[in-house]
Each structure stands twice: as C-alpha cells, then as structure tokens.
N, C-alpha and C positions, 0 to 999 in steps of 0.2 A: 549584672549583665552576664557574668558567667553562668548564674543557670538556668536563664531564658537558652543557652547555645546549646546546655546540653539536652532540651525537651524538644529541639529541632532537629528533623533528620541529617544525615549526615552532609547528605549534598546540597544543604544552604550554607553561603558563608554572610556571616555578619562583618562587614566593613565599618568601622565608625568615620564618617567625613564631615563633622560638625566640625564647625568654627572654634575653636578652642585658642588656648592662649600659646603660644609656642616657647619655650627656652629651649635656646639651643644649647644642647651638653657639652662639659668642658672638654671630653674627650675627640670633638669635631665632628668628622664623619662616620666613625664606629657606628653608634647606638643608629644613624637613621640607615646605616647599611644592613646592619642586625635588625632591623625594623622590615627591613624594604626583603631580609630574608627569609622571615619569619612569615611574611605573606605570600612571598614565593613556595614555600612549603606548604602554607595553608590550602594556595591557591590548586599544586600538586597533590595533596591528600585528595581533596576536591575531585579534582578530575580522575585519579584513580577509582575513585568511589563509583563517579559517572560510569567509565569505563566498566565496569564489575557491573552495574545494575544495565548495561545495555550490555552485558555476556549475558546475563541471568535471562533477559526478554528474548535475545535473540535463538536459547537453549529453549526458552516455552514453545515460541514461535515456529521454530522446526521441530519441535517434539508432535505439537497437534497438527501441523501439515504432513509431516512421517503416518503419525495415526489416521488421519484420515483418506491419505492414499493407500493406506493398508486394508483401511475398509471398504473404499473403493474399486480398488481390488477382488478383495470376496465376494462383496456383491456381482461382478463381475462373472467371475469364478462360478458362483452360483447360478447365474443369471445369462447363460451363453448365447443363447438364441435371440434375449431380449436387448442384448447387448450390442451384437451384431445388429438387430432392425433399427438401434438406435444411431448406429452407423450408417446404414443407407440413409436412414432420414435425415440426419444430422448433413449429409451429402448434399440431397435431394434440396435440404431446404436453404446451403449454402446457394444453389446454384436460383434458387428466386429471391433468396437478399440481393443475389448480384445482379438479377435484373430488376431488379425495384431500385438497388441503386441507381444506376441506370437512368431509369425511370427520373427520377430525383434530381441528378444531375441537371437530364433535358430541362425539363421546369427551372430549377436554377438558372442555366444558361440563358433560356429565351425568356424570362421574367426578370433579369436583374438588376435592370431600370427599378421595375415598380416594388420590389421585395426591398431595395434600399433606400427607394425615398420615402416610401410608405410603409409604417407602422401597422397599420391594418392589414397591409398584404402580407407582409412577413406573419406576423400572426396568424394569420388562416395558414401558410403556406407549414407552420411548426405543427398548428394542430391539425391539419391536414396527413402531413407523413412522420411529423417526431412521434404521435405515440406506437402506431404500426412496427417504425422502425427500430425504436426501443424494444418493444415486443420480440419481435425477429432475433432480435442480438440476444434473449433472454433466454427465448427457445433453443437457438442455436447452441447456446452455451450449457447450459443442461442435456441436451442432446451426445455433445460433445465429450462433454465428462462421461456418461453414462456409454458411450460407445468403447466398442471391444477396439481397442488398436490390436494392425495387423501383425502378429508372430508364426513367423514361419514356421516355427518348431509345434508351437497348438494348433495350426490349424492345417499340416498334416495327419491324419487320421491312419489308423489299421486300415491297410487295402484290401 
C-alpha cells in the first residue's frame, strides 16, 4: 500500500476504514492519540499542498488576464479612432438593449398568465427574444472591450 501513495499525487489522501480486527494497545490511549495525529498531519500536509496549487492557478490566472489587458491595450493604442467608434456604438447600442428590454418586460408583464401555464407560450416567447438578446449582450460586450475609455490626459491634444 505504500507504493500505490507514492504514484498518487500529492493531494489524494488514502484513508483505510475497513473493517478490521481491533486490539486495543497496552499503553491505552497513546497509540490511537498518535494515530488520530498522524492523520491530523496528513490531513495538514494535505491541505498545504491544496493551498500551493491554488497559489500556483491563481498566479497563471492573473498572469494571462495582465497579458491580455496589455494587449488590449495596444490594440488600443494602435487603433484610436477605431476604438473611440467602438465607444459611441457600444453607447448607442446600450441605449436599444434598454429599450428592447423594455420591450421584454411589457410582454412579460401582460402575458404572465399564459407564459406560466403554458409550455408553448413560454417557448415562443424564449425563442422569440432569448436569442436577439443573447445577441445584443455579445455585441455589446465586445463593443465594450474594444472601446477607448475616457482619459483626460489622452484625449487632450496640442492646441
């Protein structure tokens, strides 16, 4: 059994809780205190280990969100004008999610009899405005990224 533990990664721990025969040792409650600490510590390694490998993900995790705002950025950078129209649109197109929500609502409101009793209404009423407004959310969000946010200090110019 020892070296099935050692071709397992670190953060499985093998428990044995078979049924086995018990003698209780002459020394009373020592060995199942040493018993009961030995698991305490196992259990400690354990989680130290956890701990270490969710440092390790959460260093990846913000390492490729750093880099990707950095290239986000450049593009940016590069791309001012187009950045900027991505910002009016990303505006523009906020303010017709709002009214299509809206929209949405209404329907909801005055049909909420029949979209809850009825299976069939709710369903037209999903593929009706769920995919549009999944749509919308998609656009907007790429829109979003892609827009210059506003800094005072760039987008004063030589007068």
């Amino acid at each position: 059994m020892p070296d099935d533990r050692r071709q397992r990664p670190m953060f499985y721990t093998q428990i044995d809780v078979s049924h086995g025969t018990y003698n209780p040792p002459a020394g009373g409650q020592s060995s199942g205190t040493a018993e009961i600490i030995g698991l305490l510590r196992e259990l400690l390694a354990a989680q130290d280990r956890q701990n270490e490998l969710l440092e390790e993900l959460i260093a990846q995790v913000g390492a490729a969100q750093r880099q990707r705002a950095a290239e986000l950025g450049q593009w940016k950078q590069a791309n001012p004008a187009l950045a900027a129209a991505c910002r009016s649109a990303a505006e523009a197109l906020s303010k017709i999610q709002t009214e299509y929500l809206v929209s949405i609502t209404q329907e909801i409101n005055e049909n909420f009899e029949q979209l809850r009793d009825g299976e069939f209404m709710l369903n037209e009423f999903v593929d009706r405005f769920g995919p549009r407004l999944a749509h919308l959310n998609g656009l907007l969000q790429v829109l979003s990224q892609l827009s210059s946010t506003p800094n005072p200090t760039s987008s004063s110019g030589p007068s």
